[in-house]
N, C-alpha and C positions, 0 to 999 in steps of 0.2 A: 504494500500500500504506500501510496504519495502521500505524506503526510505534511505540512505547512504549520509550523509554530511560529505565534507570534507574542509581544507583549509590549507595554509601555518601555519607552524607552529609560528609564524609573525602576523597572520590574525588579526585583535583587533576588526572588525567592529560588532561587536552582534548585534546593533541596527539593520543593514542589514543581517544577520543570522534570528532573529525573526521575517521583515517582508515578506522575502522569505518564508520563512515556514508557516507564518499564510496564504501567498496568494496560494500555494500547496494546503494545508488541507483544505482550503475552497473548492478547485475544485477537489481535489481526498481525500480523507481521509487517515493521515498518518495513519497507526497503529501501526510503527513498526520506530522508528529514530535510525541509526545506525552511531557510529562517533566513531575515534579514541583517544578521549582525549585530544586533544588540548590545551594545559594549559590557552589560553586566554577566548577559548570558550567552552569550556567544561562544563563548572558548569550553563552558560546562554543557550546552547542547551540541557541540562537534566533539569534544569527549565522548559524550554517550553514545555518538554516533558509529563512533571509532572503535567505541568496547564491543557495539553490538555488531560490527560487521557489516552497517546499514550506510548505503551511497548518502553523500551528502552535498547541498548544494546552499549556497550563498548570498545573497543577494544585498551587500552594502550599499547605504544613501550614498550619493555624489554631489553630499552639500557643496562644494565647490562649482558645479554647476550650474545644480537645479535651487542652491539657495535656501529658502524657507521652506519651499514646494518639495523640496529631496524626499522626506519619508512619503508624501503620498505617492509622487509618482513612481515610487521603487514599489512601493505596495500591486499600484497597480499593474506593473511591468509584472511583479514576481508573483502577480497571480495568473496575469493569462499565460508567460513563457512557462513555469512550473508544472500546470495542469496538474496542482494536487486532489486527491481525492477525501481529503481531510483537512479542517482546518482546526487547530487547536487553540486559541485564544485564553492567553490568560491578564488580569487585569491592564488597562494602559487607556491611553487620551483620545481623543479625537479621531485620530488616526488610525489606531487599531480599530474605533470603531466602526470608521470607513471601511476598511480593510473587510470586517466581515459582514455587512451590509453587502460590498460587490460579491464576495461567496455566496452568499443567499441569494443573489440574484442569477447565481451563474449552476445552480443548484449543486452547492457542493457541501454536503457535510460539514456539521459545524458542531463543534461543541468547546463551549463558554467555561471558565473553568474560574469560578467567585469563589474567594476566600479571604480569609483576612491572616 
């Protein structure tokens, strides 16, 4: 399965990053982790990707570019080139919630993952 993790860019919880993903991969097999580089979680989700064996793919803002605009239009890029079939969301701003608003619209599996 193509799976697409995201979060605020804020997010710090990895400990709840790894044990969403080990309880997925036991019941679907990721093959495929897809996340935008997160600087909190970034390096702890290509870890897990690396222990499981699981392709992983990238997808960093190009504030230098795109500016203030960087995370959405990397969202949107790393939704339609990805073609995940999961999206995992856990808390973050505006943007993540854009993020799965356009999954919902492109009917892709979503699950929201609230905690404190």
């Amino acid at each position: 399965m193509r799976v697409l993790i995201c979060a605020g860019r804020y997010y710090l919880n990895a400990a709840m990053c790894r044990k969403v993903l080990e309880a997925y991969h036991q019941t679907r097999t990721i093959s495929v982790l897809i996340h935008g580089g997160n600087q909190f979680l970034g390096s702890e989700i290509e870890d897990w990707a690396r222990e499981n064996g699981t392709h992983l793919v990238r997808y960093p803002s190009n504030w230098q570019f795109y500016g203030k605009q960087a995370e959405r239009r990397r969202n949107q890029f790393m939704l339609m080139d990805s073609k995940p079939e999961l999206v995992i969301a856990f808390p973050g701003g505006s943007d993540t919630e854009e993020l799965v608003a356009q999954a919902k619209a492109m009917n892709i599996e979503i699950r929201s993952i609230n905690h404190e």
